[in-house]
N, C-alpha and C positions, 0 to 999 in steps of 0.2 A: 504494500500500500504506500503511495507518494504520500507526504503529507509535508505541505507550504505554508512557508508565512505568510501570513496575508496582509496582516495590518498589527502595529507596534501604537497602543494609546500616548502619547507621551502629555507628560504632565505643564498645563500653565496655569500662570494665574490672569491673564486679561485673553478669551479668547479670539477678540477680534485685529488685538495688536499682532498675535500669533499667526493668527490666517494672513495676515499682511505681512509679514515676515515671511513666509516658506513661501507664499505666492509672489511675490513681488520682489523677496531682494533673493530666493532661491530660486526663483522659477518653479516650483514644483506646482502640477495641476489640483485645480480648487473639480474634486470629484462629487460631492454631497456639501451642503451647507445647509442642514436642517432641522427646525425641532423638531423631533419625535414626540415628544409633549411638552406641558409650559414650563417643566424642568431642566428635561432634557435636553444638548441644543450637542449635536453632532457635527465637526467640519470633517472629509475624509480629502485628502490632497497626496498627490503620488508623483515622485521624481520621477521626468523625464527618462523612460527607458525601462521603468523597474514595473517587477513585477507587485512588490510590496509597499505599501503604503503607511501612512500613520493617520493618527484619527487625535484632533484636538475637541476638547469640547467641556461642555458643562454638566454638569450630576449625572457624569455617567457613571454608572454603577459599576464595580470592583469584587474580584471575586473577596469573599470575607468583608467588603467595606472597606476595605483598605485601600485608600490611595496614596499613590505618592506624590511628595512636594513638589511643586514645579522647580524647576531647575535641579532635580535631583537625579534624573539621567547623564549619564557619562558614557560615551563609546559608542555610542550610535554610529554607524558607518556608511558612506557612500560611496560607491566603488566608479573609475572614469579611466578609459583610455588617455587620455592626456592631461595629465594636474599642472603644466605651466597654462592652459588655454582655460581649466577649471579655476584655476586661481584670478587671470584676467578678467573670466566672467564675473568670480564673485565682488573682486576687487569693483570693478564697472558696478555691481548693480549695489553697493554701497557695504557691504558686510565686513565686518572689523576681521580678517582672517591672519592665520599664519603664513610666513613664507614656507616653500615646498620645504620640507625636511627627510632628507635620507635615513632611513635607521639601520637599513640592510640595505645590503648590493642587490641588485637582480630587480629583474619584473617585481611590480608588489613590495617594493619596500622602501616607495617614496609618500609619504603623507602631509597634508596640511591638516590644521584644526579652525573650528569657529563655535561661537557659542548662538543659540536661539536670546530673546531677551531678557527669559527667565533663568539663563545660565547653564539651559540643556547644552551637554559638550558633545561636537559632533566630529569624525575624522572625514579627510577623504582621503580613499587612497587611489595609488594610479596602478593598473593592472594595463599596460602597452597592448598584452594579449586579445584582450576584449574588443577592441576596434575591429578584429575581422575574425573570433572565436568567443562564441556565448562561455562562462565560467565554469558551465556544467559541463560540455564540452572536456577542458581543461583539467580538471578533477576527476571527473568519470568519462576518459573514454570512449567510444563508442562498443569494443571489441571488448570490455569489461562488463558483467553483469553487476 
């Protein structure tokens, strides 16, 4: 059985500055913007390319009730054939980012960082591969079960 991510809620505290953030200085697609009731108020927005999405929003409910604080996410990742072109866009569309930083040699081991407003930390990294081989591809093979 496949089983995918589909959607990552990640934590704010003003949900509209938030939509205006990933839509506007990330580019990422504004998918749903809706209340579900007069409590509940769902944004669902999806990077450019991905299959996975994230979901901001209001009284959405957690399993146990528990939610976490905004800005309490760390490591959130987005993956891009080329992080000096990733960087000039984000740069351009106004986001306080890192320069590219190498940690490893090789494909996959150059990342930048940025924070959402609420201090959600997010990487990107650069996979070169990706430009003309999807990642599954790269990890599984074709000729591997």
């Amino acid at each position: 059985m496949d089983w995918t991510l589909e959607v990552i809620v990640v934590p704010v505290s003003d949900v509209d500055r938030a939509k205006e953030f990933y839509s506007d200085k990330l580019g990422f697609h504004v998918d749903i913007d809706t209340h579900v009731t007069k409590e509940i108020r769902i944004i669902q927005l999806t990077p450019p390319g991905s299959g996975c999405s994230i979901v901001i929003g209001e009284g959405i409910p957690t399993p146990g009730g528990r939610a976490p604080e905004p800005g309490s996410y760390v490591g959130l990742q987005l993956v891009v054939a080329d992080i000096k072109a990733a960087h000039a866009e984000l740069v351009e569309r106004g986001v306080e980012v890192s320069d590219p930083i190498e940690v490893a040699p090789g494909d996959g081991g150059t990342f930048l960082y940025f924070e959402d407003p609420d201090g959600n930390a997010w990487a990107v990294q650069e996979y070169r591969v990706r430009a003309t081989r999807p990642l599954y591809e790269v990890l599984r093979p074709k000729d591997r079960t």
